[in-house]
PQR file of N, CA, C, O and H, with PARSE charges and radii, in Angstrom:
ATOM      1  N   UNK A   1     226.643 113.362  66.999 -0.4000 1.5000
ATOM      2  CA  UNK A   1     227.968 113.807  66.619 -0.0000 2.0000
ATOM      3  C   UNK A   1     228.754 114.261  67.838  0.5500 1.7000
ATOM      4  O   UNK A   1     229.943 113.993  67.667 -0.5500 1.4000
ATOM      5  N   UNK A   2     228.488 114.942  69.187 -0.4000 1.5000
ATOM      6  CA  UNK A   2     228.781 115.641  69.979 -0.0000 2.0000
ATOM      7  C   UNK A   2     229.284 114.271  70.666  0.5500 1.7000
ATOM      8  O   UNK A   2     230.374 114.265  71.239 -0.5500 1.4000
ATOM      9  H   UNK A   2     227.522 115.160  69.326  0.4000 1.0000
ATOM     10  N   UNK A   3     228.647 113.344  70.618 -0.4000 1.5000
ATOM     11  CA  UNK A   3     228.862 112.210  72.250 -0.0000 2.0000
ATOM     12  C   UNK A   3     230.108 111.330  71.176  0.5500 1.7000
ATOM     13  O   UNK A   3     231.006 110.739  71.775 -0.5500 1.4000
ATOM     14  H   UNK A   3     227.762 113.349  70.153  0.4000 1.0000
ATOM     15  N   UNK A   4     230.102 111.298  70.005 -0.4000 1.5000
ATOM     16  CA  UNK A   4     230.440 110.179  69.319 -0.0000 2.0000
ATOM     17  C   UNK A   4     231.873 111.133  69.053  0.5500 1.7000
ATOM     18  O   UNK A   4     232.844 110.380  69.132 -0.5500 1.4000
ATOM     19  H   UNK A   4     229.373 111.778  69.518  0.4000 1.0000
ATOM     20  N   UNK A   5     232.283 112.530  68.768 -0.4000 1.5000
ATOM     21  CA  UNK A   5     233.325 113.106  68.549 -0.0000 2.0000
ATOM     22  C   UNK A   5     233.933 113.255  69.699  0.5500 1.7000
ATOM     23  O   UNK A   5     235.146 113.216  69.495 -0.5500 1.4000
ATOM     24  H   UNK A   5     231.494 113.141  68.704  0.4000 1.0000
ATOM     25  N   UNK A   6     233.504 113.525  71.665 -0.4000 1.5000
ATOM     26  CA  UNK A   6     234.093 113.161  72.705 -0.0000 2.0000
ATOM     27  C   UNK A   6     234.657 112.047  72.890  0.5500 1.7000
ATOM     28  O   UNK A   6     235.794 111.812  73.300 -0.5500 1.4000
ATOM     29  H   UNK A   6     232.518 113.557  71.831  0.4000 1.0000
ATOM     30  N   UNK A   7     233.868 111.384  72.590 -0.4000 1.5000
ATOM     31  CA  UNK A   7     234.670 109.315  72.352 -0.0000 2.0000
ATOM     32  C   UNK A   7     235.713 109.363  72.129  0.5500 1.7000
ATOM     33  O   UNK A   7     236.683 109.222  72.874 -0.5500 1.4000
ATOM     34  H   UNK A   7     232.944 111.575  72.257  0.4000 1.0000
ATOM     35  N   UNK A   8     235.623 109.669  70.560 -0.4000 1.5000
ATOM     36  CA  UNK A   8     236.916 110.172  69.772 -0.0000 2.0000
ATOM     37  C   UNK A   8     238.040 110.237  70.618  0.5500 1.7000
ATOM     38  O   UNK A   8     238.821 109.332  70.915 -0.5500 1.4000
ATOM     39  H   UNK A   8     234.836 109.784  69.954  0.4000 1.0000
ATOM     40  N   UNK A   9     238.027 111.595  71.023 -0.4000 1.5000
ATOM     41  CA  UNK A   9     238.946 112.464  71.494 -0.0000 2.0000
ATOM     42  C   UNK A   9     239.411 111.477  73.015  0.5500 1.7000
ATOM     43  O   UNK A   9     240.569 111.149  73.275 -0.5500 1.4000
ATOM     44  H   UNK A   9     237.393 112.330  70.782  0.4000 1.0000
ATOM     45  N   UNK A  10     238.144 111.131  73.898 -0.4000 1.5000
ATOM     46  CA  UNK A  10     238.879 110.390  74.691 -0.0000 2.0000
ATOM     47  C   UNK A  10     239.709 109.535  73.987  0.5500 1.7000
ATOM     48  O   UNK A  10     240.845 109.997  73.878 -0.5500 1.4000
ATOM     49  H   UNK A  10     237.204 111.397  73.687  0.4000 1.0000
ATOM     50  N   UNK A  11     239.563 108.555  73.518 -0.4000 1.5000
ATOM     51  CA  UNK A  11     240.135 107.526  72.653 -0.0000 2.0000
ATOM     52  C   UNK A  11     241.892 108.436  72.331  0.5500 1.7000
ATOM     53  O   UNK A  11     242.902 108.436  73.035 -0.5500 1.4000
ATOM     54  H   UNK A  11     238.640 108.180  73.607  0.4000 1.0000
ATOM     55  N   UNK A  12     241.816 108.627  71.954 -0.4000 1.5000
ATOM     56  CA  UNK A  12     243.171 109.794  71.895 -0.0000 2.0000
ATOM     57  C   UNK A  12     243.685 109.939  72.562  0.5500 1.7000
ATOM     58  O   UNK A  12     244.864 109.615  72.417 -0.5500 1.4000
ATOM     59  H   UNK A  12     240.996 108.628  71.381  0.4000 1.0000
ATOM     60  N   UNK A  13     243.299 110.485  73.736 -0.4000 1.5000
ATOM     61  CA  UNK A  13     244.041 110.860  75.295 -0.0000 2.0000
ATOM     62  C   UNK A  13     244.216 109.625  75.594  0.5500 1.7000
ATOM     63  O   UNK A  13     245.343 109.245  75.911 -0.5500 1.4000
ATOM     64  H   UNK A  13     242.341 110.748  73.854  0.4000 1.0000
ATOM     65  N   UNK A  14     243.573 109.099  75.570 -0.4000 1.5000
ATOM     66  CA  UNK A  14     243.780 107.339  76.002 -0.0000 2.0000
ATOM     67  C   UNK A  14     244.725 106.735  75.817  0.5500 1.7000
ATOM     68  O   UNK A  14     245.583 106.437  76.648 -0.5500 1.4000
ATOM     69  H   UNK A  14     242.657 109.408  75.312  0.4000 1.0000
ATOM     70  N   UNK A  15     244.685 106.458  74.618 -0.4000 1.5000
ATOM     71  CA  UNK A  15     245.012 105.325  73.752 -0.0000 2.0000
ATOM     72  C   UNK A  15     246.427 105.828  73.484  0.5500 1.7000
ATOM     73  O   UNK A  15     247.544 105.394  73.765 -0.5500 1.4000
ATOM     74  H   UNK A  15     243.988 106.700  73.943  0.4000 1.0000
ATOM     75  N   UNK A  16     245.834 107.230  72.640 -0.4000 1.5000
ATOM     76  CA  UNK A  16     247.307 107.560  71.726 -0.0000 2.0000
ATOM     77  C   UNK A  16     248.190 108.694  72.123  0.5500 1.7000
ATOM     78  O   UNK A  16     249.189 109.106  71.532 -0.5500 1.4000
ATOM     79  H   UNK A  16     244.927 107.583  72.411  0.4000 1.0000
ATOM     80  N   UNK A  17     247.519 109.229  73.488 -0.4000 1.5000
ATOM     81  CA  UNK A  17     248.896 110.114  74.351 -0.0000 2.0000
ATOM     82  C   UNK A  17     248.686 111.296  73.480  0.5500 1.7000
ATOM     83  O   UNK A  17     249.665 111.731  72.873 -0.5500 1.4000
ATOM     84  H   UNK A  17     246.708 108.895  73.967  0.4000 1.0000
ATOM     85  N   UNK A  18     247.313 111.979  73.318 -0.4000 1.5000
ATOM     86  CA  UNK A  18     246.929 112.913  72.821 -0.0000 2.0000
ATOM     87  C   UNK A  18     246.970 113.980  74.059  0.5500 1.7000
ATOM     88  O   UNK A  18     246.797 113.772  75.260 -0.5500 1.4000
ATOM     89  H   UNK A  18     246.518 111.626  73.811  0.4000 1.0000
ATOM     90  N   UNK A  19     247.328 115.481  73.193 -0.4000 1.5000
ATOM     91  CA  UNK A  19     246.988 116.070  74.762 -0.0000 2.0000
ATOM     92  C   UNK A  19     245.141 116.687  74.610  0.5500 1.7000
ATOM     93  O   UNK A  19     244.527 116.339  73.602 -0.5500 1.4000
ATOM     94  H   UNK A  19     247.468 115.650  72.217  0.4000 1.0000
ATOM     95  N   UNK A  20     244.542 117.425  75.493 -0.4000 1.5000
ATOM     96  CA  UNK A  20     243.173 118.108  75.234 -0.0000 2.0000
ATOM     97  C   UNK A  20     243.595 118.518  74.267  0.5500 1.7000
ATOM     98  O   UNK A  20     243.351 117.848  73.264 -0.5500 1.4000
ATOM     99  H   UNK A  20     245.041 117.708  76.312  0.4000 1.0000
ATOM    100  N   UNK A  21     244.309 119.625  74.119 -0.4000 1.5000
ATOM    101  CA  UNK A  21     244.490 120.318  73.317 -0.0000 2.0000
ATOM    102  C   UNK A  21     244.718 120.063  71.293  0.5500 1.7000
ATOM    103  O   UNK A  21     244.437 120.762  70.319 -0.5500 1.4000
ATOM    104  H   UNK A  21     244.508 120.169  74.935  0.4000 1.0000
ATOM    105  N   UNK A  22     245.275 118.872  71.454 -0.4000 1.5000
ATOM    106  CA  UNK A  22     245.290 117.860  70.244 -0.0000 2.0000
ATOM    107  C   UNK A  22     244.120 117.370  69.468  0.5500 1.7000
ATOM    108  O   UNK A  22     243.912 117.360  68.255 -0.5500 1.4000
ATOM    109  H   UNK A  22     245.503 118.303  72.244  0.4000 1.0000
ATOM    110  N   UNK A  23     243.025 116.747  71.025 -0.4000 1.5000
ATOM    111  CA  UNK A  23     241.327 116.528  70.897 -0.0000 2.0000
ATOM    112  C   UNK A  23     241.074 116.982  69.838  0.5500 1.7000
ATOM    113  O   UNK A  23     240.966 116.636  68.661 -0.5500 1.4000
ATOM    114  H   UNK A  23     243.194 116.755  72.010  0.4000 1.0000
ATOM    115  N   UNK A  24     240.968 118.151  70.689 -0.4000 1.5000
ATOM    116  CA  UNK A  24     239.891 119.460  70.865 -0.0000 2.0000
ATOM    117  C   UNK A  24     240.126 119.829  69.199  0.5500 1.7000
ATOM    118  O   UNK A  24     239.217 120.065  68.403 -0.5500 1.4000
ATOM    119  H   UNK A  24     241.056 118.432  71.645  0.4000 1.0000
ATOM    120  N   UNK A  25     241.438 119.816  68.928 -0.4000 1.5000
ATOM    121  CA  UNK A  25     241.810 120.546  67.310 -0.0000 2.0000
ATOM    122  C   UNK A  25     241.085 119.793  66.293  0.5500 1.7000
ATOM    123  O   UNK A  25     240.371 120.349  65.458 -0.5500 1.4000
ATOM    124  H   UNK A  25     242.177 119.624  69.574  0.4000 1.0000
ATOM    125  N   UNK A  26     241.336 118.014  66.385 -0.4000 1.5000
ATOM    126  CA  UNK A  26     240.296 117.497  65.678 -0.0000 2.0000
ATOM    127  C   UNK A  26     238.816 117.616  65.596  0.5500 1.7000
ATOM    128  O   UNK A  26     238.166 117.728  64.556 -0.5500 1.4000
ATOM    129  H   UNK A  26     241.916 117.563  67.063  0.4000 1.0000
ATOM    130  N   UNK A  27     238.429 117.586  66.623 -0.4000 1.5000
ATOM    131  CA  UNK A  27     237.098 117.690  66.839 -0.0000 2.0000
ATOM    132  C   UNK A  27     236.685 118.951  66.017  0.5500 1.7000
ATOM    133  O   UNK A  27     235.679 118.890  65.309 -0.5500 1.4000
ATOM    134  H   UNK A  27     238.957 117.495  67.468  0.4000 1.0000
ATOM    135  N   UNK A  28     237.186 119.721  66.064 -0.4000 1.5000
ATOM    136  CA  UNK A  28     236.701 121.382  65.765 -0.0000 2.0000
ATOM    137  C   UNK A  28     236.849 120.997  64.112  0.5500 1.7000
ATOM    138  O   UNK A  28     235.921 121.291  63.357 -0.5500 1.4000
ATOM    139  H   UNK A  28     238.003 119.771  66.639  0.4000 1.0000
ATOM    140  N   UNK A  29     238.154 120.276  63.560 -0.4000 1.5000
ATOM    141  CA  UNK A  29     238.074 120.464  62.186 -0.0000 2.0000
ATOM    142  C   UNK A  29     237.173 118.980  61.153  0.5500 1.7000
ATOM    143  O   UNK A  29     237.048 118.739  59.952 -0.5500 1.4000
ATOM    144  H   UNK A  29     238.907 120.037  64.172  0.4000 1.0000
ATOM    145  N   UNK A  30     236.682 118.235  62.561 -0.4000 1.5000
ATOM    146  CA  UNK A  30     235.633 117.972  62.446 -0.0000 2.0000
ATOM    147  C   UNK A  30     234.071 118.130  62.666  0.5500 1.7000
ATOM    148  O   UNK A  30     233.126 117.352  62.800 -0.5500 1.4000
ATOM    149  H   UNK A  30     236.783 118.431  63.537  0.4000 1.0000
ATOM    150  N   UNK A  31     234.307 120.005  62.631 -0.4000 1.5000
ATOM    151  CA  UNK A  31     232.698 120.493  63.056 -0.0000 2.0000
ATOM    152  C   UNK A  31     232.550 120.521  64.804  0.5500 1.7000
ATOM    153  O   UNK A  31     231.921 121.421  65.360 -0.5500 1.4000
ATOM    154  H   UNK A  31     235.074 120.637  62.522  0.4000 1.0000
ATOM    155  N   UNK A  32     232.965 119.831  65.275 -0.4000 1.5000
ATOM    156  CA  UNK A  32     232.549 120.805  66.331 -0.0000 2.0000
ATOM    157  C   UNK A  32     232.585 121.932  67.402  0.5500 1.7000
ATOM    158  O   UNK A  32     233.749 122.285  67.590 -0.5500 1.4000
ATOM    159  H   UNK A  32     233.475 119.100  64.823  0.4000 1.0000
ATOM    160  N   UNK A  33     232.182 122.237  67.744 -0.4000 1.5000
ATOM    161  CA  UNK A  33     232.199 123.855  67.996 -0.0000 2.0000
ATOM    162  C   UNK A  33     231.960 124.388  69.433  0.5500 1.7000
ATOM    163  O   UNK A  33     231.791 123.589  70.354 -0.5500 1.4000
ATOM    164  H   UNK A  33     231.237 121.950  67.591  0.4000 1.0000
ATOM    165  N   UNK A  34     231.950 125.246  69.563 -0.4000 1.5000
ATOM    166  CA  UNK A  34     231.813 125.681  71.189 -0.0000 2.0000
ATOM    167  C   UNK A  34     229.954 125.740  71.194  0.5500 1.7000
ATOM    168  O   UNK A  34     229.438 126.054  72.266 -0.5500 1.4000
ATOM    169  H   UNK A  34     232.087 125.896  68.815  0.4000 1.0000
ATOM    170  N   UNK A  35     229.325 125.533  70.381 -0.4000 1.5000
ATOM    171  CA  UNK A  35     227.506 125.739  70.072 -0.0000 2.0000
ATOM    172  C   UNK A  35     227.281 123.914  70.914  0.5500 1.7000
ATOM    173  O   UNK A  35     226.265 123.465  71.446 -0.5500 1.4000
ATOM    174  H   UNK A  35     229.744 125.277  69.510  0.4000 1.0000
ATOM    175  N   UNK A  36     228.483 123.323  70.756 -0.4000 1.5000
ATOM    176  CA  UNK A  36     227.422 122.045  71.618 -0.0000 2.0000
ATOM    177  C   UNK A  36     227.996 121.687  73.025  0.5500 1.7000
ATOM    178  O   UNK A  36     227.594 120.836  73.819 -0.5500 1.4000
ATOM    179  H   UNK A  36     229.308 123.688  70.324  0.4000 1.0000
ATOM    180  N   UNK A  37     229.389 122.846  73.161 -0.4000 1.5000
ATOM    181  CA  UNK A  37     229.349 122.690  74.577 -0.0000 2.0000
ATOM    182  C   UNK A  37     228.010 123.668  75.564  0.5500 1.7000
ATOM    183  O   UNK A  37     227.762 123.622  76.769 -0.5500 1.4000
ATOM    184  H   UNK A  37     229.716 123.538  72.517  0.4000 1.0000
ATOM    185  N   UNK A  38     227.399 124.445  74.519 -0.4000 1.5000
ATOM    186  CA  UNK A  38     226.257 125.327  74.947 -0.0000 2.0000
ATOM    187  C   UNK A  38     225.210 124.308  75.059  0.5500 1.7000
ATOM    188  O   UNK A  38     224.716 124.658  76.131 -0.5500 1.4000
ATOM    189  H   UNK A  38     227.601 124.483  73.540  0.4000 1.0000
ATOM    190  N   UNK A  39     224.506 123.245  74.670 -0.4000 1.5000
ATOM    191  CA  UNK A  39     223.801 122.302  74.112 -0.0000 2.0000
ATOM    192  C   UNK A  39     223.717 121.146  75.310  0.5500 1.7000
ATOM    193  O   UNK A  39     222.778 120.775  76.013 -0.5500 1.4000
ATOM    194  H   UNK A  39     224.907 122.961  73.799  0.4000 1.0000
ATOM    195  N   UNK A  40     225.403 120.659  75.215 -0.4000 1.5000
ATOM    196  CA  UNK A  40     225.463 119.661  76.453 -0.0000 2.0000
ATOM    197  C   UNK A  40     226.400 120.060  77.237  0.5500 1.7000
ATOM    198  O   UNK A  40     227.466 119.465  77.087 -0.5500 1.4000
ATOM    199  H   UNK A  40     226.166 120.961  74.644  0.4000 1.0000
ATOM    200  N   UNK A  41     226.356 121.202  78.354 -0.4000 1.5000
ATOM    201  CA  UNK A  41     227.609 121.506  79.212 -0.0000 2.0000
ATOM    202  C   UNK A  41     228.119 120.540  80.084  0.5500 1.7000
ATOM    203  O   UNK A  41     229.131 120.617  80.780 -0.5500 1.4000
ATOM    204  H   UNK A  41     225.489 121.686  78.476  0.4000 1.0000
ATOM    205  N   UNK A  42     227.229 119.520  79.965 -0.4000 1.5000
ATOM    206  CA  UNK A  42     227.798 117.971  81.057 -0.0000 2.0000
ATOM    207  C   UNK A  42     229.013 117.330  80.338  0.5500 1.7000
ATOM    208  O   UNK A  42     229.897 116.878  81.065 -0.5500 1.4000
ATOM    209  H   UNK A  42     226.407 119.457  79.399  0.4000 1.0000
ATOM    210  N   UNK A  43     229.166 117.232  78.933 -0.4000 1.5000
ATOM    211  CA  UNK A  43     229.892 116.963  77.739 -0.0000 2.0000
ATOM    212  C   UNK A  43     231.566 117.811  77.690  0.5500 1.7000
ATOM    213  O   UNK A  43     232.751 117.494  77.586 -0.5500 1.4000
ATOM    214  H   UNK A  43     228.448 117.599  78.342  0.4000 1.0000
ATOM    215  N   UNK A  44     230.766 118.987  77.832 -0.4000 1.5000
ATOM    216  CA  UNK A  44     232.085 120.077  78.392 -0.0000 2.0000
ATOM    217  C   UNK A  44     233.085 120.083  79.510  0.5500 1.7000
ATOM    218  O   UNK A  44     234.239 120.479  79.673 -0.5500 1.4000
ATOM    219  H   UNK A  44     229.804 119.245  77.916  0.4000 1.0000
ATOM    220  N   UNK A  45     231.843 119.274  80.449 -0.4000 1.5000
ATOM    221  CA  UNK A  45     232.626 119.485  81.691 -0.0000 2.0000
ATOM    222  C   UNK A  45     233.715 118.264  81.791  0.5500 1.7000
ATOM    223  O   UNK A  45     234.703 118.355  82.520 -0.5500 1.4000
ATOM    224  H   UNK A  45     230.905 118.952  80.316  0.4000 1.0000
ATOM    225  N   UNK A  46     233.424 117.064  80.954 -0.4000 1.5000
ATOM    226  CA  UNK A  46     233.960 116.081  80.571 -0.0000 2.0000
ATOM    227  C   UNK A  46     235.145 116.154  80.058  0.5500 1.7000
ATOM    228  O   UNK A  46     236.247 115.738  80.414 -0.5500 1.4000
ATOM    229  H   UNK A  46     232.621 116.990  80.362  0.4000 1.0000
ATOM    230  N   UNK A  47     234.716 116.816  79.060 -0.4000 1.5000
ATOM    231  CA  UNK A  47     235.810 116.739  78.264 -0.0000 2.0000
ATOM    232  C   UNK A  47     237.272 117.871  79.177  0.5500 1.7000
ATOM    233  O   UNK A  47     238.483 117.654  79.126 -0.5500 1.4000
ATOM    234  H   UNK A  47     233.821 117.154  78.770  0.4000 1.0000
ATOM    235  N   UNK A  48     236.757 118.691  79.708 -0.4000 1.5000
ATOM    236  CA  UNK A  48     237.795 119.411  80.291 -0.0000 2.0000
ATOM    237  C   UNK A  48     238.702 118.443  81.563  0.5500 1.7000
ATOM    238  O   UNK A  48     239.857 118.575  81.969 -0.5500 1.4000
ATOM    239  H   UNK A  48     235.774 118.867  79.749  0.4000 1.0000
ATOM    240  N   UNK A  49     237.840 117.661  81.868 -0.4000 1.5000
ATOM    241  CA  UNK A  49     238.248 117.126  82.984 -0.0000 2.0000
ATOM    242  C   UNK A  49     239.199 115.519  82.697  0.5500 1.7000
ATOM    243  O   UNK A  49     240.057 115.007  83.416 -0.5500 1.4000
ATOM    244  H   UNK A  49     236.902 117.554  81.538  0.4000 1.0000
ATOM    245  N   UNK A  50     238.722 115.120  81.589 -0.4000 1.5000
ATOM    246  CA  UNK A  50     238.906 113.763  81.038 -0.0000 2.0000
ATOM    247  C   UNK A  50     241.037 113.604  81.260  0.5500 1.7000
ATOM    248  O   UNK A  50     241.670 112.556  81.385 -0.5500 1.4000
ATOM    249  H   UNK A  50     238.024 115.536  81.005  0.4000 1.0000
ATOM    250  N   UNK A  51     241.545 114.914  81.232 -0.4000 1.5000
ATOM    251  CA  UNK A  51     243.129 114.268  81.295 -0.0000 2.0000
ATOM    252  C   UNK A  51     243.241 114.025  82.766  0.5500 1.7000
ATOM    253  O   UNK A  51     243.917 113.014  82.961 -0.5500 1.4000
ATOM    254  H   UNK A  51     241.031 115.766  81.130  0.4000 1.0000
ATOM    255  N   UNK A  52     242.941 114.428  83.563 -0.4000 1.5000
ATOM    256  CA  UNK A  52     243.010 114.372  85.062 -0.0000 2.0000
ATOM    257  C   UNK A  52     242.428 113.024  85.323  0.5500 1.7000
ATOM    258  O   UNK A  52     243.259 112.312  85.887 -0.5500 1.4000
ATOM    259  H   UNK A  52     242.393 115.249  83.405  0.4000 1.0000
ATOM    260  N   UNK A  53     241.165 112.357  85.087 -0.4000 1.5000
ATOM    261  CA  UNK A  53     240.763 111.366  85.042 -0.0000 2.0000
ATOM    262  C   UNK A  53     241.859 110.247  84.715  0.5500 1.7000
ATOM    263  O   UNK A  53     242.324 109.326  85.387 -0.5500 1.4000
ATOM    264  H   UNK A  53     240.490 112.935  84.628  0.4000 1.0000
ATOM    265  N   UNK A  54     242.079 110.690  83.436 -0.4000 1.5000
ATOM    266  CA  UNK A  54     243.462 110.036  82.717 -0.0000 2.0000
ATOM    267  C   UNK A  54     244.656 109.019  83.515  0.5500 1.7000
ATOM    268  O   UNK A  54     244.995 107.838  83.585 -0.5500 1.4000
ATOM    269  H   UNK A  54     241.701 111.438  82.890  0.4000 1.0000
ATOM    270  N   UNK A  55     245.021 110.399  84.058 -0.4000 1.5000
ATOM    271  CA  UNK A  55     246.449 110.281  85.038 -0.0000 2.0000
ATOM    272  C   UNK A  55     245.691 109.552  86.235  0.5500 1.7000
ATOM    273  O   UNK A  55     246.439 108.672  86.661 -0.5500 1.4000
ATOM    274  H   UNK A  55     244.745 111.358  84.001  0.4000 1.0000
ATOM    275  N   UNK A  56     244.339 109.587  87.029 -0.4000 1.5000
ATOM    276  CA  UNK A  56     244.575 109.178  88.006 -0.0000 2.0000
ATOM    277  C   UNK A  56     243.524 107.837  88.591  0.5500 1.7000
ATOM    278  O   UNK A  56     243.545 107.391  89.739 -0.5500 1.4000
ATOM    279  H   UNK A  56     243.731 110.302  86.683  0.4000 1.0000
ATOM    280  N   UNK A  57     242.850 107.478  87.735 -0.4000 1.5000
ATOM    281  CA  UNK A  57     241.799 106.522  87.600 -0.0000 2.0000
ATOM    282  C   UNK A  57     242.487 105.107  87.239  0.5500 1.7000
ATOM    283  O   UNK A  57     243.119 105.083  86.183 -0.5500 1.4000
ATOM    284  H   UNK A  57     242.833 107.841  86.803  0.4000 1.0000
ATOM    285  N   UNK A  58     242.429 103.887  88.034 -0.4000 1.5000
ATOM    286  CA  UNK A  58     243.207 102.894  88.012 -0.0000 2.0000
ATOM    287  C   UNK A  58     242.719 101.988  86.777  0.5500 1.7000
ATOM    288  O   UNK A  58     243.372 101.022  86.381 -0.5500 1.4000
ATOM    289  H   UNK A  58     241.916 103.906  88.892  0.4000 1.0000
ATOM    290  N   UNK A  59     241.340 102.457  86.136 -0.4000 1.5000
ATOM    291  CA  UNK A  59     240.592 102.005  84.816 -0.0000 2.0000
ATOM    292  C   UNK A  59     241.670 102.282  83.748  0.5500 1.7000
ATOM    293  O   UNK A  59     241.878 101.389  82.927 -0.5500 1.4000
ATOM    294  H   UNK A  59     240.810 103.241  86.458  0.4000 1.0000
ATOM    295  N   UNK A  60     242.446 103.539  83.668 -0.4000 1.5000
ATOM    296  CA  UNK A  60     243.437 103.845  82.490 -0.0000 2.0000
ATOM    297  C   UNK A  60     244.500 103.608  82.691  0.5500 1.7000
ATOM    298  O   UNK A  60     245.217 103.794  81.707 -0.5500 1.4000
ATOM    299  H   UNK A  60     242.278 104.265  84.335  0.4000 1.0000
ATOM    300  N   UNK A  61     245.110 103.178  83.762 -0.4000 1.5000
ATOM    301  CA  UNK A  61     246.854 103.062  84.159 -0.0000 2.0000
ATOM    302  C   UNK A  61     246.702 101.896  82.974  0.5500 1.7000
ATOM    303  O   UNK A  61     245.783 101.170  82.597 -0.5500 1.4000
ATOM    304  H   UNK A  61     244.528 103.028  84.561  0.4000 1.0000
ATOM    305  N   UNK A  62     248.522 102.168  82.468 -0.4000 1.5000
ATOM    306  CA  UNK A  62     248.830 101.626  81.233 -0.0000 2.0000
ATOM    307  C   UNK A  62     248.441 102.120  80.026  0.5500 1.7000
ATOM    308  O   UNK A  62     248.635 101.409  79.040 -0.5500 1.4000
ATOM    309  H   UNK A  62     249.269 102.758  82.774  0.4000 1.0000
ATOM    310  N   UNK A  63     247.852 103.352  79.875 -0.4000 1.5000
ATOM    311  CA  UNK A  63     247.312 103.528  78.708 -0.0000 2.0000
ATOM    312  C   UNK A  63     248.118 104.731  77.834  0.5500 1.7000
ATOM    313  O   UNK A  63     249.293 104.466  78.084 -0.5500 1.4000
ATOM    314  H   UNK A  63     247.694 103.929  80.676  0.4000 1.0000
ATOM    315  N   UNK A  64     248.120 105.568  77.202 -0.4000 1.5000
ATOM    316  CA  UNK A  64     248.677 106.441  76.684 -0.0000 2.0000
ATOM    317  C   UNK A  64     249.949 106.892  76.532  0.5500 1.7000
ATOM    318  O   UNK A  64     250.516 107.981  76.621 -0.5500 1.4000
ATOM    319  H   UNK A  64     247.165 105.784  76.998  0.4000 1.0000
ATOM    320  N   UNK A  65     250.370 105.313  76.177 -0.4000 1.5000
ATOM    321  CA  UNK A  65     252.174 104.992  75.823 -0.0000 2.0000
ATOM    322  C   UNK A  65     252.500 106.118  74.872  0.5500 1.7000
ATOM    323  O   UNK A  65     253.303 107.012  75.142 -0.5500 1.4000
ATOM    324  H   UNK A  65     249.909 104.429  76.105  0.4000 1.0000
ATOM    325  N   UNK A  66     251.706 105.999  73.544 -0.4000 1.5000
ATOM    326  CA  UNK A  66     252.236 107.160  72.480 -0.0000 2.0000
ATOM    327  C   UNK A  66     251.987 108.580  72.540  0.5500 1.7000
ATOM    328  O   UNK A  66     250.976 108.927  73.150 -0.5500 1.4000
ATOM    329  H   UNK A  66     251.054 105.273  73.325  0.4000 1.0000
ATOM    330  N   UNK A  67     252.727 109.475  72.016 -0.4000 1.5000
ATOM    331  CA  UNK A  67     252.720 110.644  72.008 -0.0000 2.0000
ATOM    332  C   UNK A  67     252.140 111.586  70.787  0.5500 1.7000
ATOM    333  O   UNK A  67     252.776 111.702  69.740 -0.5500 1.4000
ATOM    334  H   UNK A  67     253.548 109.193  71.520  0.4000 1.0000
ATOM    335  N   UNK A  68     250.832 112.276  71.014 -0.4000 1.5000
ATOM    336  CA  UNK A  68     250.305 112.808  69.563 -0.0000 2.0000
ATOM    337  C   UNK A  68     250.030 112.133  68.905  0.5500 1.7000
ATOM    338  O   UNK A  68     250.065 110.904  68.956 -0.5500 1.4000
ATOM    339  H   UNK A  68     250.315 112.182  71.865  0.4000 1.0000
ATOM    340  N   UNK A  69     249.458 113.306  67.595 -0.4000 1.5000
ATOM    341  CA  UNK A  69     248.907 112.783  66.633 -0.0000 2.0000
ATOM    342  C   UNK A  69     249.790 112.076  65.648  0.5500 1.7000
ATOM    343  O   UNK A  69     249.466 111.195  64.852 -0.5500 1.4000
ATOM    344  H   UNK A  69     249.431 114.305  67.553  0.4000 1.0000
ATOM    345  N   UNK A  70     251.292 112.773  65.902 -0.4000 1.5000
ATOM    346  CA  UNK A  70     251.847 112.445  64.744 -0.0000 2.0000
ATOM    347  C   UNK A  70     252.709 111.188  64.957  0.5500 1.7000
ATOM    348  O   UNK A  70     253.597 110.768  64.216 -0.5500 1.4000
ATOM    349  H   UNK A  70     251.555 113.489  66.548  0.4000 1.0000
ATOM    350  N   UNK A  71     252.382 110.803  65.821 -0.4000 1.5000
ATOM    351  CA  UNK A  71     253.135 109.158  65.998 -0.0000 2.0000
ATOM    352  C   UNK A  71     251.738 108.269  65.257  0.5500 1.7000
ATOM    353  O   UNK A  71     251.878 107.054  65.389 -0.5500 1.4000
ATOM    354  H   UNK A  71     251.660 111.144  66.423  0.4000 1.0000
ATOM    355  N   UNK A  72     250.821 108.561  64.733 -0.4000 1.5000
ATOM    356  CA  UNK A  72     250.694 107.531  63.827 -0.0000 2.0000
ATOM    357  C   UNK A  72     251.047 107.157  62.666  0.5500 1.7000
ATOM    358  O   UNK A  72     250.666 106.072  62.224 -0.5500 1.4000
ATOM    359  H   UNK A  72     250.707 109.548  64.626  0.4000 1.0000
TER
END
């Protein structure tokens, strides 16, 4: 659930111009919790880092045309 709900959330930032903060809200009201950034802190460190990646990794240029959740 932990590796497969980060996906997620990347997928979001990605794709759909999610901010962390957007993620993070799903994820939580899909169960997860600050107990599996205790579990996998490599996961944590990811996920904190993943918008910076975002903006500057030539793998994502072009990506995160839309804005939020609520542009779907």
């Amino acid at each position: 659930m932990t590796v497969l709900g980060m996906a997620i959330a990347a997928y979001r930032m990605a794709d759909e111009g999610w901010s962390a903060e957007e993620a993070m809200k799903e994820m939580q009201a899909f169960g997860f919790s600050t107990v599996q950034h205790v579990i996998c802190p490599g996961l944590a460190e990811y996920e904190e880092n993943f918008p910076e990646r975002l903006k500057k990794k030539p793998a994502f240029q072009g990506l995160a045309s839309r804005k939020g959740p609520q542009s779907n």
